[in-house]
N, C-alpha and C positions, 0 to 999 in steps of 0.2 A: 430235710432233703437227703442226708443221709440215711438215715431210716428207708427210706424210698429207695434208693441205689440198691444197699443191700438187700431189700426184700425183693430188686428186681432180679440180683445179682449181675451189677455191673459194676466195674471196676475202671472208678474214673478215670485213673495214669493210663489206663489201656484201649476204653473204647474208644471208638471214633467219634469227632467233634464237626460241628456242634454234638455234644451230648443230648440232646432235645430227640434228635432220630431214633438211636435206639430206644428212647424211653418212651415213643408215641406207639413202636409198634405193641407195646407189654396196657398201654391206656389209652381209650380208647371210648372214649363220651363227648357229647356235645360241646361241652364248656371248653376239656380240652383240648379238642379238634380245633375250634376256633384260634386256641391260641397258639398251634402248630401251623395253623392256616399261614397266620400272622407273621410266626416268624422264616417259615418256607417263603412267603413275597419277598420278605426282605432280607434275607438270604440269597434271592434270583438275584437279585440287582446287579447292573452290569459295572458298577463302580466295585463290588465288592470281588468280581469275579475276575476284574483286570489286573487288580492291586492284592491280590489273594499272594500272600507269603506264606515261606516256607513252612509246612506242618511242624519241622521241629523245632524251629524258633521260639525260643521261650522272653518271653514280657514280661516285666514287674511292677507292677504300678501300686505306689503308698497310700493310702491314705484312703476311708469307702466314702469319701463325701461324695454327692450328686456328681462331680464333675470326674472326681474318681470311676465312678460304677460305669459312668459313661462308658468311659473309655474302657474300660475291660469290654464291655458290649461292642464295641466297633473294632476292636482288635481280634475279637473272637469270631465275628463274624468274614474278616480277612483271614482264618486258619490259624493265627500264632495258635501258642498254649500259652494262657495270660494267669500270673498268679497275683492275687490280691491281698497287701496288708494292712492289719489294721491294728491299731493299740489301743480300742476300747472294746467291750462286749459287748455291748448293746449301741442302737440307737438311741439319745436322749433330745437328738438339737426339735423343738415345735416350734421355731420360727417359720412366717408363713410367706411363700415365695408367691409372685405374681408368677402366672405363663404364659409365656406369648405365643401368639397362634400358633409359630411354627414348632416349637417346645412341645405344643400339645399335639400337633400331628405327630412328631415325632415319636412321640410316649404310645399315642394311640400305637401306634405300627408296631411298639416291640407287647403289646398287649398290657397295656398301663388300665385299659374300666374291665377287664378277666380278672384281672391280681384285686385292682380295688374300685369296687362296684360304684363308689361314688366321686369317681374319679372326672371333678368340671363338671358337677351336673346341679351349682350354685347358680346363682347370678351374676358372678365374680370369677373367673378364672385363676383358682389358687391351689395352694396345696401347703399343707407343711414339710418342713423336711425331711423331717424324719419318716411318713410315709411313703416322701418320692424317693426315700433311700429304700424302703422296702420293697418296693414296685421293683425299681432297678437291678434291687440285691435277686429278686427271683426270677426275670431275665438274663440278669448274669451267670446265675447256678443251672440254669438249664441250658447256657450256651456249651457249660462246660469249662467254667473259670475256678480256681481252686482259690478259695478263700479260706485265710489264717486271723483269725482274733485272737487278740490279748499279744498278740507281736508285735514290736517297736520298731524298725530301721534305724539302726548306730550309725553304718558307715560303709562306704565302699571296701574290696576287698582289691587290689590292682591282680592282675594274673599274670604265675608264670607261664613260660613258653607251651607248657602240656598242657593247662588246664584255660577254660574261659572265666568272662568276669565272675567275682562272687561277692555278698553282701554280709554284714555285721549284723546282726540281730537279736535281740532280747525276747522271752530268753533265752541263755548263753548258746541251750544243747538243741534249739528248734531242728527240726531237719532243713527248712527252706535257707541254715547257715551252708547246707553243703550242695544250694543249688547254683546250674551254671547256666549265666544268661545271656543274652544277646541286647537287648532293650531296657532299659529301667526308666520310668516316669515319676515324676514328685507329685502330686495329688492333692499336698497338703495345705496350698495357700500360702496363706502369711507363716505359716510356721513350717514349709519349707525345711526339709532336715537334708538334701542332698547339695553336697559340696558342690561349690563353684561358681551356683547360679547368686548372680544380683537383682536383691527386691526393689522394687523402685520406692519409691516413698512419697507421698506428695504430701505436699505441706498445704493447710489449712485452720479454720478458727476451729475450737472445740464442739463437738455433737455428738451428744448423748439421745440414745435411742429406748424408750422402754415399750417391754413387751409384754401386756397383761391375759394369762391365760386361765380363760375360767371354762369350765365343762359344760355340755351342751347336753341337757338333759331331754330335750325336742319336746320343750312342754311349749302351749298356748303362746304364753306370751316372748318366750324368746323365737318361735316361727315369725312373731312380727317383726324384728328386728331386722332393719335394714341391714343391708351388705353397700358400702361403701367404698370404690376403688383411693381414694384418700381427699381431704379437703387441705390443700396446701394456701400456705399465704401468699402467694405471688396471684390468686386467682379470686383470696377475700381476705383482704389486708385491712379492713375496718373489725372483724373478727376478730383477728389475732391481735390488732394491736389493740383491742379492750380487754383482750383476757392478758398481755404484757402489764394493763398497766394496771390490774386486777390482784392478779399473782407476782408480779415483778419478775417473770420467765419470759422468756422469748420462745416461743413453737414455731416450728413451722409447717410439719405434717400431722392429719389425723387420718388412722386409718381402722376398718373394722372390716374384720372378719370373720364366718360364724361357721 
């Protein structure tokens, strides 16, 4: 995507946001068009045009997990300038998330089967994570969200009277150590690194979850293989409890997906 900026020669810090407009008028195809279509609809919307903040308000939001990307995307589409961190390079998480109808409307609109052609077109409604982070990651870079990897969040920075908030970062000399923001969001879940906030906890028996991933090579007989939204015991409890007293484990969900 940078490669693409510069060959356009735009310069993100400077053009106008969403970023998506000046780069529709420089391409200009089918595919693309659709997914400019896509995100002009929901760009009109009258929720976004009420609630539209300050162009210079800058956002921070930690962590690129699904609930992460999100929200740069809904921020962005309100006018902030939203910056995105993240302290890994890559995507690794293939655990596979169900979607619920509204999830996949939602996806549908920011251009989620443009980005990835077989996007909910199983018999099962799923995705893994790590692809729904990709979908969202190339939504987000066309809104116009400045995304940093390989940076950590250490800590807040409190501000004096001349300057606004600023944040601690790894590493030490990033540039995003010397930016001034209005908004910061934690992103990170259970691992949560921003002071002050309380995780809840809830207490329960132990549940270990395994997740076996094998490749899908789309030969003959793994096309047969059913797609399965999960077989739980509360729904076949003569099942489970012969494979308890089988294996001496207690289960309680199966689920496949291909």
């Amino acid at each position: 995507f940078s490669q693409l900026c510069e060959h356009l020669q735009l310069d993100r810090s400077a053009t106008e946001r969403p970023l998506y407009r000046p780069i529709k008028h420089h391409i200009n195809y089918w595919r693309a068009n659709t997914v400019w279509a896509k995100l002009d609809r929901r760009a009109a919307q009258q929720e976004y045009q009420r609630a539209c903040v300050h162009q210079n308000s800058s956002c921070v939001v930690i962590r690129a997990g699904p609930c992460g990307l999100r929200t740069t995307v809904e921020l962005s589409f309100m006018g902030a300038r939203v910056v995105l961190l993240e302290k890994r390079d890559s995507f690794s998480r293939n655990n596979v998330l169900h979607l619920w109808p509204f999830t996949i409307h939602d996806l549908r609109g920011l251009g989620a089967k443009k980005f990835y052609g077989k996007f909910c077109s199983g018999s099962i409604d799923h995705i893994s994570i790590r692809q729904l982070q990709l979908i969202l990651l190339k939504a987000a870079l066309l809104l116009g969200v400045e995304v940093h990897v390989s940076v950590e969040f250490k800590s807040l920075v409190e501000p004096p009277e001349e300057v606004g908030w600023r944040m601690e970062v790894s590493p030490e000399f990033h540039p995003v150590n010397q930016l001034e923001f209005d908004v910061i969001i934690g992103a990170g879940g259970r691992r949560n690194t921003l002071p002050g906030n309380t995780l809840l906890h809830l207490q329960g028996k132990l549940a270990i979850a395994i997740t076996a991933n094998f490749k899908n090579r789309n030969t003959t007989a793994e096309a047969k293989v059913e797609e399965i939204s999960g077989v739980a015991f509360i729904f076949n409890q003569r099942f489970f409890q012969e494979l308890r007293h089988e294996t001496g484990t207690k289960y309680f969900k199966f689920v496949t997906n291909v």
